[in-house]
N, C-alpha and C positions, 0 to 999 in steps of 0.2 A: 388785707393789703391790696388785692387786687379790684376790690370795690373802688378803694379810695381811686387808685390811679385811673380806672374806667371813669371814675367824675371826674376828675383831673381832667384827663384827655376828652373831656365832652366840653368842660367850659371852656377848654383849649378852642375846639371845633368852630362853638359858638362863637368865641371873642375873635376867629379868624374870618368867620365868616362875616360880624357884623363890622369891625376895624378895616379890612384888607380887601375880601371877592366880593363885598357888595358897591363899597366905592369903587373901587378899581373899575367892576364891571359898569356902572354908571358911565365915568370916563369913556371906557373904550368903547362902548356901545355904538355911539358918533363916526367913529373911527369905520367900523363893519359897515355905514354906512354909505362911506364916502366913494364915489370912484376915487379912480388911481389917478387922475388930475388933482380930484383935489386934495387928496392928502400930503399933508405939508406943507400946504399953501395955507392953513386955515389958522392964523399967529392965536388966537385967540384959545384954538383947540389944543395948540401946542403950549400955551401959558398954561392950560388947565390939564393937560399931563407931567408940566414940570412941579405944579403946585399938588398932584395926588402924590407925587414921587417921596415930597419932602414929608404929607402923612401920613404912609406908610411908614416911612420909615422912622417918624416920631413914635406911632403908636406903637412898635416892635421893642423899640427902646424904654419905650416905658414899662410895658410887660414884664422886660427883661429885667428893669431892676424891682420891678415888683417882686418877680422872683426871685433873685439875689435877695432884697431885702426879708422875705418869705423865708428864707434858709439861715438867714444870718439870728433871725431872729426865733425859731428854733432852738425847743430845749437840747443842749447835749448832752448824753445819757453819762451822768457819770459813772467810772472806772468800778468795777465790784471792788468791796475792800475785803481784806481778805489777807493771805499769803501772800507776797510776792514772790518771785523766783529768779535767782540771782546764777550767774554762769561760776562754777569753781575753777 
């Protein structure tokens, strides 16, 4: 079990890494470069951090339901049969 979840949490890593901190750091990179004049002043640089904002936050949502969808579609182990046990 703890195999599975160590792959788990590594395509996690990767999908964060390639979805999220490599665009993001793209973006912001501009930004570390700018004096402090001209940050904010640059509409264009500001168009292009409201535009990584929206995906980000598509590609999170999509994972998410990937995952949902991932769980929903999961065998559920059915109930042993057997005895049940009733309260007298």
């Amino acid at each position: 079990m703890s195999e599975k979840n160590n792959n788990f949490m590594s395509m996690l890593d990767a999908w964060t890494e390639e979805k999220i901190l490599r665009p993001m750091s793209a973006v912001l990179q501009p930004y570390f470069e700018m004096t402090e004049e001209m940050r904010g002043t640059d509409e264009k640089y500001d168009e292009s951090l409201w535009h990584m904002d929206g995906i980000i936050k598509k590609a999170v949502r999509e994972k998410v339901l990937e995952s949902y969808r991932n769980g929903q579609a999961a065998k559920v182990k059915p109930q042993q049969k057997g005895r049940t046990w009733k309260r007298q």
